[in-house]
PDB file of N, CA, C and O in Angstrom, chain B, residues numbered from 101:
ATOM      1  N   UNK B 101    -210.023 -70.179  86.142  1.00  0.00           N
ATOM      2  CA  UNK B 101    -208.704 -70.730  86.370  1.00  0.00           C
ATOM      3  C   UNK B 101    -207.906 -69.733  87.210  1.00  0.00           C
ATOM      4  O   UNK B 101    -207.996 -68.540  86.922  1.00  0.00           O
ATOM      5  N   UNK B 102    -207.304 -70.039  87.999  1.00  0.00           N
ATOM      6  CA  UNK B 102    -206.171 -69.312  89.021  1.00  0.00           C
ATOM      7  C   UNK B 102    -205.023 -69.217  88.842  1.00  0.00           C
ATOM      8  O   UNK B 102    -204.469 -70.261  89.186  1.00  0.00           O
ATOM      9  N   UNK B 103    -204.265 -68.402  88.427  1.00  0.00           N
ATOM     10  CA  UNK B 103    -203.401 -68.073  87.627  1.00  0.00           C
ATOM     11  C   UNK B 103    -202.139 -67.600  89.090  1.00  0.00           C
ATOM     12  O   UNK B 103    -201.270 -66.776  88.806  1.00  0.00           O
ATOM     13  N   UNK B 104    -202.166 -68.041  90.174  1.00  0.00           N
ATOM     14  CA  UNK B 104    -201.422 -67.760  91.394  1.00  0.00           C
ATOM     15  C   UNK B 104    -201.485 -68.746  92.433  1.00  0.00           C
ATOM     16  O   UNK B 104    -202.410 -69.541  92.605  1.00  0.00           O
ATOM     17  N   UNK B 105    -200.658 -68.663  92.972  1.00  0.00           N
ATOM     18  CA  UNK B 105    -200.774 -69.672  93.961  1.00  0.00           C
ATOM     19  C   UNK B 105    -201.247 -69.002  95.554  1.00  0.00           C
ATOM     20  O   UNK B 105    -201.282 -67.784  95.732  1.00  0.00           O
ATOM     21  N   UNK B 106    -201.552 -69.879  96.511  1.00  0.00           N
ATOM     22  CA  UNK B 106    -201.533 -69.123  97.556  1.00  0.00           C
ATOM     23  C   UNK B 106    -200.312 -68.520  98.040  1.00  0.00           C
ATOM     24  O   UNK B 106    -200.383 -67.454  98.652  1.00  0.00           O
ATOM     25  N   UNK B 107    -199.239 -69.062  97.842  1.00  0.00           N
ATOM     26  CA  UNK B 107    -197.826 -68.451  98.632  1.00  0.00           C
ATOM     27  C   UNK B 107    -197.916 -67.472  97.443  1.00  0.00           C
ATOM     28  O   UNK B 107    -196.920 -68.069  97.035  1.00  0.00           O
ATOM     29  N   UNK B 108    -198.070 -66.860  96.820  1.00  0.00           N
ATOM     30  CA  UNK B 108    -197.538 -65.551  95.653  1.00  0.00           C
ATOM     31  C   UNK B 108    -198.626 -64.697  96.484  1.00  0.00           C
ATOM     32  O   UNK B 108    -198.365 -63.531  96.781  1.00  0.00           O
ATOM     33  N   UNK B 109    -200.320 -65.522  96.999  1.00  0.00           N
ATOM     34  CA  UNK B 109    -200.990 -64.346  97.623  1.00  0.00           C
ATOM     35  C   UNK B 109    -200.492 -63.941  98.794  1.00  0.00           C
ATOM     36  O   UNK B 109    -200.685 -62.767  99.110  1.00  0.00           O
ATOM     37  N   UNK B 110    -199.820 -64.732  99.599  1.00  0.00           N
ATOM     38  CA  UNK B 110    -199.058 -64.536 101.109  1.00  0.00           C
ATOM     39  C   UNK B 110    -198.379 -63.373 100.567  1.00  0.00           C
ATOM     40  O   UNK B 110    -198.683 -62.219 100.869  1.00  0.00           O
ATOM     41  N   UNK B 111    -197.361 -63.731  99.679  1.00  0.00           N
ATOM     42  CA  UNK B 111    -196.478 -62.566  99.358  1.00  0.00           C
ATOM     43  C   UNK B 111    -196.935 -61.468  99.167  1.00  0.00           C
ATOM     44  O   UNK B 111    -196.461 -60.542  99.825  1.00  0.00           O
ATOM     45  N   UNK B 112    -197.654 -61.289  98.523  1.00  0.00           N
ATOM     46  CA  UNK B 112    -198.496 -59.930  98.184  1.00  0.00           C
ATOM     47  C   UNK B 112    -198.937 -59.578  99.469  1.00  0.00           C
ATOM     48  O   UNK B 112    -198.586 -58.455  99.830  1.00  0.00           O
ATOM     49  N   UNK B 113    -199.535 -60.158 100.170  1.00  0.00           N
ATOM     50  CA  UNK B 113    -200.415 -59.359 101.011  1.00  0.00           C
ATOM     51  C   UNK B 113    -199.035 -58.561 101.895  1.00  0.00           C
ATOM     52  O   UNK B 113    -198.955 -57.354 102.124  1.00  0.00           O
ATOM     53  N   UNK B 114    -198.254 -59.387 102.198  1.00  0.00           N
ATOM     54  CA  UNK B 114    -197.235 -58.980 102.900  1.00  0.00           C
ATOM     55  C   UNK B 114    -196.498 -57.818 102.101  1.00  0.00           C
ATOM     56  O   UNK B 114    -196.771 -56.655 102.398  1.00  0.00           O
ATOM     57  N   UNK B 115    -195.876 -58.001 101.425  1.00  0.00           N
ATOM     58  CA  UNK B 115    -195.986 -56.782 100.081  1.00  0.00           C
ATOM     59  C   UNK B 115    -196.597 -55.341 100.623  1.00  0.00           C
ATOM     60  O   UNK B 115    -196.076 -54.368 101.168  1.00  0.00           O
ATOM     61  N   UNK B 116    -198.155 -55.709 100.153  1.00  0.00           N
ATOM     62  CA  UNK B 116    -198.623 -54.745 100.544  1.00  0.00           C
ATOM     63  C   UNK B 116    -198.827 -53.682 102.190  1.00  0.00           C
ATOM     64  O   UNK B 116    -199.258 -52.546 102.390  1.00  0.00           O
ATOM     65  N   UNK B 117    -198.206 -54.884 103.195  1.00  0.00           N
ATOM     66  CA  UNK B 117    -198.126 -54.361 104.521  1.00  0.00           C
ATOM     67  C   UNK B 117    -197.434 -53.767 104.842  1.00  0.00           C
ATOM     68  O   UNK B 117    -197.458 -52.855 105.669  1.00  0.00           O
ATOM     69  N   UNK B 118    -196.337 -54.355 103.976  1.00  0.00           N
ATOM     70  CA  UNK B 118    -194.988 -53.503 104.113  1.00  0.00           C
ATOM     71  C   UNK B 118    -195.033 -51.995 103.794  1.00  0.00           C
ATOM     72  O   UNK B 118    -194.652 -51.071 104.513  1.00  0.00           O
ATOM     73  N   UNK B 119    -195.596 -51.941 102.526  1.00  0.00           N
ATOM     74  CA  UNK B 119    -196.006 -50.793 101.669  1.00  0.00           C
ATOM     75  C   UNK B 119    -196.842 -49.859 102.302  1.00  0.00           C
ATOM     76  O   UNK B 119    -196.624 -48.672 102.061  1.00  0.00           O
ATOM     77  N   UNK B 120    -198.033 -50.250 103.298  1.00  0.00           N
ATOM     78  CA  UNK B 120    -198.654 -49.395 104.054  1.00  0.00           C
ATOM     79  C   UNK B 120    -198.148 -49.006 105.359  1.00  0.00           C
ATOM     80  O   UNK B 120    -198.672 -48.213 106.141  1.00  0.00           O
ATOM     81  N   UNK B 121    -196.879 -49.769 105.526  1.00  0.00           N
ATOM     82  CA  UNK B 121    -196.337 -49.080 106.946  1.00  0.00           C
ATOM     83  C   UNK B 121    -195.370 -47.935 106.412  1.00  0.00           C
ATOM     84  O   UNK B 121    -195.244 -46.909 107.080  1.00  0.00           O
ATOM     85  N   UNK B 122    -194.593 -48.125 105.046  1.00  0.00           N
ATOM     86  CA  UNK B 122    -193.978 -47.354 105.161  1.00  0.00           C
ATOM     87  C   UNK B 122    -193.870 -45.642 103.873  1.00  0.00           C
ATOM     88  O   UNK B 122    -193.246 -44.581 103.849  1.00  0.00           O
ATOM     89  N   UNK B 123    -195.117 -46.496 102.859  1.00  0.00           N
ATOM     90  CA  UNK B 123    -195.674 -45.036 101.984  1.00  0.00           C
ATOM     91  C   UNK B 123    -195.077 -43.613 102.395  1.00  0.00           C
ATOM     92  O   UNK B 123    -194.269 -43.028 101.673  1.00  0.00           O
ATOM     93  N   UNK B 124    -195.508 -43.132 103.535  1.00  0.00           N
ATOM     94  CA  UNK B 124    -195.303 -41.660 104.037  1.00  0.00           C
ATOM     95  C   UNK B 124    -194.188 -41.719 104.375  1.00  0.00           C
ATOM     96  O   UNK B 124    -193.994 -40.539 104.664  1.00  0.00           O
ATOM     97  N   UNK B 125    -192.605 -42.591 104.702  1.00  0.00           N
ATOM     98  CA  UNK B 125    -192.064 -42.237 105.459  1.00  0.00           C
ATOM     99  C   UNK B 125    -190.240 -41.846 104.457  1.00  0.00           C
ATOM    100  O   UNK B 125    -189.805 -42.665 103.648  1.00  0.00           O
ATOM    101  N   UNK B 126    -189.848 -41.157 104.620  1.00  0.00           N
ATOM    102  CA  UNK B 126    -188.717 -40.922 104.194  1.00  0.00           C
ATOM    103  C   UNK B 126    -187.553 -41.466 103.582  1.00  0.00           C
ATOM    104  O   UNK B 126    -187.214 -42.265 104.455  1.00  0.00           O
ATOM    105  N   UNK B 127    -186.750 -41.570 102.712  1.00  0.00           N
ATOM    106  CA  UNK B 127    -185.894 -42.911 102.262  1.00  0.00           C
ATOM    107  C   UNK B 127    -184.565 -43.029 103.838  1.00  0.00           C
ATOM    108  O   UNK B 127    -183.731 -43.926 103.962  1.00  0.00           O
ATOM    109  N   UNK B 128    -184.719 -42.171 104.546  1.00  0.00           N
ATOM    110  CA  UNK B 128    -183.514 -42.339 105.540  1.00  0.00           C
ATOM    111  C   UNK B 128    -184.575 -43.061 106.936  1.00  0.00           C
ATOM    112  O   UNK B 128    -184.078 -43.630 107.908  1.00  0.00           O
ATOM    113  N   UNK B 129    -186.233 -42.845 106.707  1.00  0.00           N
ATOM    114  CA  UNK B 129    -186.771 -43.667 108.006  1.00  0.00           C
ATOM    115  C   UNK B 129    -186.661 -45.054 107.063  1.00  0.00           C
ATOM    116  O   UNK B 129    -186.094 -46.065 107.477  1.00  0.00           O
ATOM    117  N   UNK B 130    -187.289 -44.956 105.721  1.00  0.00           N
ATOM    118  CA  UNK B 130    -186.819 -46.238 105.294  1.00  0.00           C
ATOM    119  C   UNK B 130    -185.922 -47.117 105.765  1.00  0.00           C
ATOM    120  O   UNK B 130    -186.155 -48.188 106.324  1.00  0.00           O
ATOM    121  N   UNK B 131    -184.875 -46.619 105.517  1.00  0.00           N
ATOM    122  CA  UNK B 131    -183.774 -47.331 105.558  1.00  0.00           C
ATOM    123  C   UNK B 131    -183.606 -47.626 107.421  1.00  0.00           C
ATOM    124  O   UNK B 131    -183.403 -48.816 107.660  1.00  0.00           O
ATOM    125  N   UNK B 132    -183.653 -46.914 108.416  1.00  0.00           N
ATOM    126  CA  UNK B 132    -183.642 -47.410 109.780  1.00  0.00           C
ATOM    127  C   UNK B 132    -184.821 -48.634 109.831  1.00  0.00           C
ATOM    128  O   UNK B 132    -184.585 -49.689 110.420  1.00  0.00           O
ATOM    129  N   UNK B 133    -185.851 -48.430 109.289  1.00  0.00           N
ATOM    130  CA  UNK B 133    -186.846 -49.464 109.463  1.00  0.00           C
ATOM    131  C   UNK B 133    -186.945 -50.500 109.058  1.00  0.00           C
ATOM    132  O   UNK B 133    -187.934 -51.190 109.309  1.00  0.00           O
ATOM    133  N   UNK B 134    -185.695 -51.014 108.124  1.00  0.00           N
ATOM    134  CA  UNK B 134    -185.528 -51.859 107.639  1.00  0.00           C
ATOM    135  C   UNK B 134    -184.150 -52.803 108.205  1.00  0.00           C
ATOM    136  O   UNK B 134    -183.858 -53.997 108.140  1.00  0.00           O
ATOM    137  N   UNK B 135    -183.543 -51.670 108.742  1.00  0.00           N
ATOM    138  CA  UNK B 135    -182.115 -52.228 108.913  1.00  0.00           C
ATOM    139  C   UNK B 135    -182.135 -52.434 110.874  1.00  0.00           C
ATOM    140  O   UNK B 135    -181.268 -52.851 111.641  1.00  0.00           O
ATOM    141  N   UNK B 136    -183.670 -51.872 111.135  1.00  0.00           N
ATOM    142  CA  UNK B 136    -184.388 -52.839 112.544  1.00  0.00           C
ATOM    143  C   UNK B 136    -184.605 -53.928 112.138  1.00  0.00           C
ATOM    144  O   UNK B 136    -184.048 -54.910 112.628  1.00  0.00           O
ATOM    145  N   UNK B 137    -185.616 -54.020 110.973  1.00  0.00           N
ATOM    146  CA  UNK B 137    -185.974 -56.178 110.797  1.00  0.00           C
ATOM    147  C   UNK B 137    -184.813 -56.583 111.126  1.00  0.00           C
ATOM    148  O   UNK B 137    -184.527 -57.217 112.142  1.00  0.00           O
ATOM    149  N   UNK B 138    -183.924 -56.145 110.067  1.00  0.00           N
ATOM    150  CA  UNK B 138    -182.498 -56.769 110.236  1.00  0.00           C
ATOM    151  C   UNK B 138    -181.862 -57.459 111.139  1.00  0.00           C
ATOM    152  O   UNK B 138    -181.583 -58.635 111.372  1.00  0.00           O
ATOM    153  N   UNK B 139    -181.656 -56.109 111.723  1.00  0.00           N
ATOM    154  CA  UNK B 139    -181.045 -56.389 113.350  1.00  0.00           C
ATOM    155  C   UNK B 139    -181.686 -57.081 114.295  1.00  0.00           C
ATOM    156  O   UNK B 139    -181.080 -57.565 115.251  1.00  0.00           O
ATOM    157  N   UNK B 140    -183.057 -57.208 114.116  1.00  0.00           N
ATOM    158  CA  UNK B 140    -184.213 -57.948 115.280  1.00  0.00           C
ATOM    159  C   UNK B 140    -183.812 -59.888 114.569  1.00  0.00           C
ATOM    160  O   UNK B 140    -183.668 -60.921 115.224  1.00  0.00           O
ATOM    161  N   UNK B 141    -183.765 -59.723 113.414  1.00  0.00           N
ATOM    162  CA  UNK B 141    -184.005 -61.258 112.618  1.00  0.00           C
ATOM    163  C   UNK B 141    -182.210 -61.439 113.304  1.00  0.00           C
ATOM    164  O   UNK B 141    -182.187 -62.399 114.074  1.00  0.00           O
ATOM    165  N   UNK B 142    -180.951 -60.818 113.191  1.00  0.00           N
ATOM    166  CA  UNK B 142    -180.088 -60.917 113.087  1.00  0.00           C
ATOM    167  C   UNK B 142    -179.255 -61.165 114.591  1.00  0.00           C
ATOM    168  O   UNK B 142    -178.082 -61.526 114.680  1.00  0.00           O
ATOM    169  N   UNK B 143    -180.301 -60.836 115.882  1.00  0.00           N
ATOM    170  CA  UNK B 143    -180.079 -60.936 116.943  1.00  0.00           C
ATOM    171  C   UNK B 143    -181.085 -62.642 117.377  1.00  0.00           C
ATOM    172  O   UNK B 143    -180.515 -63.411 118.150  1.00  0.00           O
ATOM    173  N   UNK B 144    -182.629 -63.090 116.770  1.00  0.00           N
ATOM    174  CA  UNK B 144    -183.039 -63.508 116.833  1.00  0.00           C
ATOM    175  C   UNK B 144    -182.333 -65.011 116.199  1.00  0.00           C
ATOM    176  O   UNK B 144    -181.910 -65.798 117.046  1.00  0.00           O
ATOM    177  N   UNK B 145    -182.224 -65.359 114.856  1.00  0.00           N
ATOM    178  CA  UNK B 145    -181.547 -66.161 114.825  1.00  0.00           C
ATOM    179  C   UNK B 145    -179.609 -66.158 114.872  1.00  0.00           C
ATOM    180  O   UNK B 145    -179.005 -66.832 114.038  1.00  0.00           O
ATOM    181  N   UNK B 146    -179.116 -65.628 115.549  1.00  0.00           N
ATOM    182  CA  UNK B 146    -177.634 -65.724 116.016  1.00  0.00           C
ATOM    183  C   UNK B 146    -176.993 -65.815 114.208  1.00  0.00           C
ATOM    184  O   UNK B 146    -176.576 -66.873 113.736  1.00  0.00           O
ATOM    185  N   UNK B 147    -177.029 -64.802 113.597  1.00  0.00           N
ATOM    186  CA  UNK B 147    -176.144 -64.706 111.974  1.00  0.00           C
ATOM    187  C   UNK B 147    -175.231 -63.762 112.410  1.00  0.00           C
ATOM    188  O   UNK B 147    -175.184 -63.282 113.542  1.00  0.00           O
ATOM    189  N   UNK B 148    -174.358 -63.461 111.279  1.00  0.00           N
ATOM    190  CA  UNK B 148    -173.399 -62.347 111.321  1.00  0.00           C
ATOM    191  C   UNK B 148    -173.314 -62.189 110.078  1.00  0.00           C
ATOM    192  O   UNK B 148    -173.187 -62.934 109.107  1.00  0.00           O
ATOM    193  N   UNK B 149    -173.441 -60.639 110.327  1.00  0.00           N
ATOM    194  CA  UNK B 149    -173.327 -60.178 108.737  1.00  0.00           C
ATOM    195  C   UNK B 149    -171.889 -59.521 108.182  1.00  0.00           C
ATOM    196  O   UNK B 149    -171.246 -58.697 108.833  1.00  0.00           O
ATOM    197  N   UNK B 150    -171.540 -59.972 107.011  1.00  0.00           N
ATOM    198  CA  UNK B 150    -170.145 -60.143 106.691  1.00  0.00           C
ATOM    199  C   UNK B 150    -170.327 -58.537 105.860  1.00  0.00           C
ATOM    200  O   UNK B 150    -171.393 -58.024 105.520  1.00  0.00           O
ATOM    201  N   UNK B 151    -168.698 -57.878 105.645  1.00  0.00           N
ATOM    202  CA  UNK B 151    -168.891 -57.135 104.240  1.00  0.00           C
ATOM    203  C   UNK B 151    -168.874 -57.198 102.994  1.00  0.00           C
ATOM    204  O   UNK B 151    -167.701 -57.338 102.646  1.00  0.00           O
ATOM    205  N   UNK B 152    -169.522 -57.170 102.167  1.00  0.00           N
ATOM    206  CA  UNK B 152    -169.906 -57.787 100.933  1.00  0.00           C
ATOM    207  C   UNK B 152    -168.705 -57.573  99.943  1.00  0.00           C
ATOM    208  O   UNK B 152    -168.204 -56.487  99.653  1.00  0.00           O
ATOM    209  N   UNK B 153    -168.432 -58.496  99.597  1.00  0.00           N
ATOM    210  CA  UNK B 153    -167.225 -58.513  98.668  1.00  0.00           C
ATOM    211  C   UNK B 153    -167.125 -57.750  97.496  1.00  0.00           C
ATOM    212  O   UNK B 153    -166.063 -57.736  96.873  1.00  0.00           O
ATOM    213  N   UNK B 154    -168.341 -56.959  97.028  1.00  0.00           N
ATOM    214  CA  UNK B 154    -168.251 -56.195  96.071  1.00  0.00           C
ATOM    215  C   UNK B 154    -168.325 -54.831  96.510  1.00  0.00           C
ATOM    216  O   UNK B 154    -168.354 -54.059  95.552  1.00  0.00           O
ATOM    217  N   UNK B 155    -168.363 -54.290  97.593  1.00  0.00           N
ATOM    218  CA  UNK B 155    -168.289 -53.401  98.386  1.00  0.00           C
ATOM    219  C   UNK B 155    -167.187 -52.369  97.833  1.00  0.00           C
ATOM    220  O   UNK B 155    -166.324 -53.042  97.269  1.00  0.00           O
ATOM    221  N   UNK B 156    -166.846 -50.877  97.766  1.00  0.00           N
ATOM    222  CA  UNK B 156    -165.585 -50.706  97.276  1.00  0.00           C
ATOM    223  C   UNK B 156    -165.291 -50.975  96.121  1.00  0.00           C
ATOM    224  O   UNK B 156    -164.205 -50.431  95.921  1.00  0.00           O
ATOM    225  N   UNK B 157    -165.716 -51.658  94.952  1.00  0.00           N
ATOM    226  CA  UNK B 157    -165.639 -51.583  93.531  1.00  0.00           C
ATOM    227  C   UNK B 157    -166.850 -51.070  92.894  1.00  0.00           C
ATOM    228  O   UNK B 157    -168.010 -50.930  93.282  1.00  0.00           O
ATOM    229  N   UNK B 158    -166.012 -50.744  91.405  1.00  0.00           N
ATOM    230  CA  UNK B 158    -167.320 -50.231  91.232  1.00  0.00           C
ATOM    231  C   UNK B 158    -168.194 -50.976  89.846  1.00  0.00           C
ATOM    232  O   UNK B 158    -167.377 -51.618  89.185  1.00  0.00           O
ATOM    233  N   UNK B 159    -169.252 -51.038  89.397  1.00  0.00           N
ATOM    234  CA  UNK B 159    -169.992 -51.572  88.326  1.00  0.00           C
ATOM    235  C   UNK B 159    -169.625 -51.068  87.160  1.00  0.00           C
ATOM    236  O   UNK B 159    -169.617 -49.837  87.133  1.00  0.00           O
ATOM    237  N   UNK B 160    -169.355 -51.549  86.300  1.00  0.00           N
ATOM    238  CA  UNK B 160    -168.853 -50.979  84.916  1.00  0.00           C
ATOM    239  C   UNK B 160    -170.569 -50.045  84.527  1.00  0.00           C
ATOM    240  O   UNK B 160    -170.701 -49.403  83.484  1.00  0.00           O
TER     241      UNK B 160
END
């Protein structure tokens, strides 16, 4: 019995691609390499990203 679907294996694999590009790399390359998808997805489909309304407060 198969206890997953194929889209949970898509996910994973992708998961894991992600994970092998970025293992070795620093939490500050992290963060540029991520906030490229961003900007590539964010130029690609025409969005705008707002500032988040919880921004400036803080979590109990």
């Amino acid at each position: 019995m198969k206890l997953t679907t194929d889209i949970e294996d898509q996910i994973d694999a992708i998961r894991e691609k992600i994970y092998e590009e970025i293992k070795d790399m620093s939490p500050s390359e992290e963060i540029n390499y991520f906030n490229a998808i961003a900007e590539e997805a964010k130029r690609k489909y025409n969005f705008t990203v707002i500032k988040s309304a919880a921004e400036g407060t803080q979590i109990p």
